[in-house]
C-alpha positions in Angstrom: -80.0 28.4 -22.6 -81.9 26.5 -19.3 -79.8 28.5 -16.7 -79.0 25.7 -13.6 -80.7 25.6 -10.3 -78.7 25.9 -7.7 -79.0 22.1 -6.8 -77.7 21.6 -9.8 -74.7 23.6 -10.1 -73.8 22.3 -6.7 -73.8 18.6 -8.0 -71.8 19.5 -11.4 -68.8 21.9 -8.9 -69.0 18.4 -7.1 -68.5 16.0 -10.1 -65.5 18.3 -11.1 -63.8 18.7 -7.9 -64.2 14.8 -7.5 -62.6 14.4 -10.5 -60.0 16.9 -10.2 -59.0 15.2 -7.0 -59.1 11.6 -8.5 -57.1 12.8 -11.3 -55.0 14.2 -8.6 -54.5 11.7 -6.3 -53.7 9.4 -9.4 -50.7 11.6 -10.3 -49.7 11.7 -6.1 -49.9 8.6 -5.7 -47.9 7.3 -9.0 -45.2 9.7 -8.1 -45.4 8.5 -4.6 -44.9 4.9 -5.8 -42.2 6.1 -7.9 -40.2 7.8 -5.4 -41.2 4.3 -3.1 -39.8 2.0 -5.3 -36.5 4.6 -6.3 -36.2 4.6 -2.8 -36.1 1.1 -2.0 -34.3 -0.5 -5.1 -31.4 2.1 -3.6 -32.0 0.3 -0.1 -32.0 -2.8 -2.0 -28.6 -1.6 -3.6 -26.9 -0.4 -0.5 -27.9 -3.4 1.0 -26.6 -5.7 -1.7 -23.2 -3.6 -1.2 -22.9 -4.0 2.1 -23.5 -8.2 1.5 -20.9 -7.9 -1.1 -18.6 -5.8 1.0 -19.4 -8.5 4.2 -19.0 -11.4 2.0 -15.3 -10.1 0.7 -14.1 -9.4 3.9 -14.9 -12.8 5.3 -13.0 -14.4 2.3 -10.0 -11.9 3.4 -10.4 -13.2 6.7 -9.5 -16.4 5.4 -6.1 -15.0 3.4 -3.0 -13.8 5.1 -3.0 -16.3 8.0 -0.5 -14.9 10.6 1.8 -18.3 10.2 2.2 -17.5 6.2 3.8 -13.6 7.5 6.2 -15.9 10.0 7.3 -18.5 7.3 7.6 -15.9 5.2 9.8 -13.6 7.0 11.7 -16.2 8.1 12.5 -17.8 4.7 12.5 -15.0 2.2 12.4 -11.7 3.7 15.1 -12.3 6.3 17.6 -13.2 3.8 17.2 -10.5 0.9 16.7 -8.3 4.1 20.4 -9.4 5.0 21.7 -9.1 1.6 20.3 -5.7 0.4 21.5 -4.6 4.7 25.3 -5.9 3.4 25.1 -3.9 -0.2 24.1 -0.5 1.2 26.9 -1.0 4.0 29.1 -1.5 1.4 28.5 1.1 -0.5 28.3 3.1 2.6 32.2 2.1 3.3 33.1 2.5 -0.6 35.0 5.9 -0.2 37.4 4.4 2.4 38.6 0.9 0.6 41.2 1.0 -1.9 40.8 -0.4 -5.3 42.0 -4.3 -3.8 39.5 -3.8 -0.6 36.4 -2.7 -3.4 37.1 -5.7 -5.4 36.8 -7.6 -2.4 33.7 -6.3 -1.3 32.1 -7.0 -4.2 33.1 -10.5 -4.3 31.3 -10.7 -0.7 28.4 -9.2 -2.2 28.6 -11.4 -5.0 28.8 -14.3 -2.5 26.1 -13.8 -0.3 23.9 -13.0 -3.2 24.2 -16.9 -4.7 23.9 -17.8 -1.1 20.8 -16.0 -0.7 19.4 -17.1 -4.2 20.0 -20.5 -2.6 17.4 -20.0 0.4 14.9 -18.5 -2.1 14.6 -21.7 -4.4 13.7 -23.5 -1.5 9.6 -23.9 -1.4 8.0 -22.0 0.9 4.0 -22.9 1.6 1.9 -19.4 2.0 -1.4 -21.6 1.3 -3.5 -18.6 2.3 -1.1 -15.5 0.8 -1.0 -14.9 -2.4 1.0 -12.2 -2.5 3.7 -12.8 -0.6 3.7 -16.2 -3.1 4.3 -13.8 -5.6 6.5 -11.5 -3.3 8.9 -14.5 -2.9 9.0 -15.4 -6.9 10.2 -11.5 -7.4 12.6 -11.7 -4.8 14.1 -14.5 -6.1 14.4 -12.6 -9.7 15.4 -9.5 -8.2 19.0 -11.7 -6.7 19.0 -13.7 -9.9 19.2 -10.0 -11.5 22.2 -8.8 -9.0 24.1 -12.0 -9.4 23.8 -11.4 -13.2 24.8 -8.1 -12.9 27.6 -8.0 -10.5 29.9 -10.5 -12.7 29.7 -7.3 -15.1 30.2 -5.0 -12.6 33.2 -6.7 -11.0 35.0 -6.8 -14.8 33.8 -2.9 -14.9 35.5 -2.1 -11.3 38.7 -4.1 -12.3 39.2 -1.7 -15.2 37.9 1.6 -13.9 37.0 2.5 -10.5 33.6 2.7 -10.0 31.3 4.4 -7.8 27.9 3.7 -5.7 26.0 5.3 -8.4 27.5 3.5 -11.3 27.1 0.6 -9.7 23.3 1.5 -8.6 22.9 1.9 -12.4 23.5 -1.2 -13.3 21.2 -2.9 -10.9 18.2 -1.7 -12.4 16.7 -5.0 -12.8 17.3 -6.3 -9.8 15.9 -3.0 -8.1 12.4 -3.1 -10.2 11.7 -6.7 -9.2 12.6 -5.9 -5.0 10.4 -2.7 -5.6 7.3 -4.6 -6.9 7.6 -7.5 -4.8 8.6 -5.0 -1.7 5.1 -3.6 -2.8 3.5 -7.1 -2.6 4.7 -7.1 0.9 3.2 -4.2 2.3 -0.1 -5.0 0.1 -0.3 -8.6 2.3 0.1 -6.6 5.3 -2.6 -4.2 4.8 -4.6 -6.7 3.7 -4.1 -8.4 7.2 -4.8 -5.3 9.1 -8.5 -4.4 7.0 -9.7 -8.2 7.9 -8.6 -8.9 11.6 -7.8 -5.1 12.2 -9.5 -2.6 11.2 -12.4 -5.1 10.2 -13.2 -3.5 6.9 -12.1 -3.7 3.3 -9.2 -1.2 2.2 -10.0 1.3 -0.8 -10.0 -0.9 -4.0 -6.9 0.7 -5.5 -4.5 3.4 -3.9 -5.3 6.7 -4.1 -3.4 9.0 -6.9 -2.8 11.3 -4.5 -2.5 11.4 -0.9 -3.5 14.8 1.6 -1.8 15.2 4.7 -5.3 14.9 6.3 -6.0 11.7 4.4 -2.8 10.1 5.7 -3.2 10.7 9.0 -6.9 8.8 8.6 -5.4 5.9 7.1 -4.1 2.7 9.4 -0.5 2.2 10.2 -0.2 -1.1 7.5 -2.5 1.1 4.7 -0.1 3.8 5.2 3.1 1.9 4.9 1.5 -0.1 1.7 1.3 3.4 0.7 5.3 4.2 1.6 6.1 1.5 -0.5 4.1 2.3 -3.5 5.6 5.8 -3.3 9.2 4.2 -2.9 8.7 2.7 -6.8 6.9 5.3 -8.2 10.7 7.4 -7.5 12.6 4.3 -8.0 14.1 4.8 -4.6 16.0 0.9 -4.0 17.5 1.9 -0.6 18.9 0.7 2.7 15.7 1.5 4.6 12.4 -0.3 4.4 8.9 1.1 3.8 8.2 0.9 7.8 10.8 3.3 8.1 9.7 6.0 5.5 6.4 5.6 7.1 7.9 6.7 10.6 9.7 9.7 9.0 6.4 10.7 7.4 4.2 10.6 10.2 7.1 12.4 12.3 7.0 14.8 10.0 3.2 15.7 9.2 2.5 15.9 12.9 5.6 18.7 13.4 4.9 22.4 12.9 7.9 22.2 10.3 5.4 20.5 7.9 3.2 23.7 8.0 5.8 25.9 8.1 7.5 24.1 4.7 4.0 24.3 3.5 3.6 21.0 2.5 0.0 19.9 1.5 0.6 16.7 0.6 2.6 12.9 1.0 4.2 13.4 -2.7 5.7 16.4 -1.2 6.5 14.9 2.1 8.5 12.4 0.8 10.5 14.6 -1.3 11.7 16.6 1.2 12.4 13.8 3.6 14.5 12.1 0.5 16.5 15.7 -0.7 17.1 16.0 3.3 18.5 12.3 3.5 16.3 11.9 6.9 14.7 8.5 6.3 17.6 5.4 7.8 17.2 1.9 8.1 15.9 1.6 11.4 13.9 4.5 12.0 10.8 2.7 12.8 11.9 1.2 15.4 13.8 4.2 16.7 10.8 5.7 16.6 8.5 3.4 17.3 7.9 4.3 21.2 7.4 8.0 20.0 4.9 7.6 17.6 3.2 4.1 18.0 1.7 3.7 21.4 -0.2 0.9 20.5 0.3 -1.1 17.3 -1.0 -4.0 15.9 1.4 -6.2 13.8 1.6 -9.8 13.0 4.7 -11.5 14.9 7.7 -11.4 13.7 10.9 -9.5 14.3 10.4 -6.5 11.6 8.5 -4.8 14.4 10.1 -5.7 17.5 
């Protein structure tokens, strides 16, 4: 075996560490690539996200146009306002009528009820608010369902005295479709405050649960959405609005009674605010000056 010259070995060590760098910088440089191209097809994505997330909240921008909130208040939420304000302040009064005084009463409520289904089936134009179009149709099914009910309930009171909570009981209908369309509501209203607001879209759905911390992060509208959503999931039809339970709640998680109760969490929050009985129609705007130094609503009355 010819043993190399020296020239020789030098030229073969520099054939192989030529190729072992070629082979090397092939294996670099495709990984290189790789990592290039991962990394821009996720710019690409966040990008196209972004469009996507730009795009919707120009189309909300467009939707819940401040004058659908004022024709709505005025011609649907004003009224079953009004009449749901009259039932809980009857039933408030119950224990002091006598059995002629009830009856009476709940003719009244009877009364206002058609009078109020009257106002309802009058068309309202919300071209750029869908859900408060929807809000509207479940309002008006949520009297229909009272009016429906009551004539039983009067016949039921004539022959047996009945109390608040009988007669709660057999409203059921009428209170799921306020509930959801009291939902729609709130929705509308968050809805305004993520496009002219807060100028970014809301979470696609509601959160399952809510943290303390998380609640205080959220906007005042978001969080009141949130009230009302938390009103139907415990079927809680009462004299108070969502505003209100959101005033309560944000009293409440910002006191050192929340820690001391050890409450974690909304679900918990509102529980203990319901078993207390400290959440009363008006509280928002009792508390209002407290809590809300500067708030951004659309114009109408429910926050002045």
């Amino acid at each position: 075996m010819t043993r190399l010259k020296k020239s020789e070995f030098m030229m073969t060590y520099m054939i192989i560490i030529t190729l072992a760098c070629t082979v090397g910088g092939f294996f670099f440089g495709a990984h290189y690539m790789k990592s290039s191209m991962e990394a821009e097809q996720a710019a690409a994505r966040e990008a196209e996200q972004k469009a996507a997330e730009k795009e919707k909240l120009l189309r909300e921008q467009k939707l819940y146009n401040e004058q659908d909130f004022i024709r709505f208040y005025y011609a649907v939420y004003a009224p079953v306002l009004k009449w749901k304000q009259a039932h809980f302040e009857a039933m408030a009064n119950w224990g002091g009528l006598d059995q002629k005084e009830r009856a009476d009463a709940l003719r009244k409520l009877e009364k206002l009820a058609g009078q109020t289904q009257s106002e309802l089936e009058k068309t309202v134009p919300l071209p750029t608010s869908p859900l408060l179009a929807q809000a509207h149709a479940l309002f008006t099914n949520s009297v229909r369902a009272y009016l429906d009910s009551m004539e039983r309930i009067r016949s039921d009171q004539n022959s047996n005295a009945q109390t608040p909570a009988a007669i709660a009981s057999g409203l059921t209908l009428s209170q799921n479709s306020w509930l959801t369309a009291q939902e729609m509501v709130y929705h509308s209203l968050a809805a305004w405050e993520s496009a002219y607001i807060e100028k970014k879209t809301m979470p696609p759905t509601a959160p399952a649960t809510v943290t303390a911390a998380q609640w205080k992060q959220y906007p005042f509208h978001y969080r009141t959405y949130l009230a009302a959503l938390f009103m139907s999931a415990n079927k809680q039809w009462n004299g108070y609005n969502p505003e209100d339970l959101t005033a309560r709640l944000d009293l409440l998680l910002a006191s050192q009674e929340s820690q001391t109760l050890g409450i974690k969490d909304v679900a918990a929050a509102v529980k203990v605010l319901h078993a207390t009985d400290a959440v009363h129609f008006g509280d928002f705007k009792k508390l209002s000056d407290k809590l809300y130094s500067v708030l951004n609503t659309p114009e109408i009355p429910l926050y002045k």
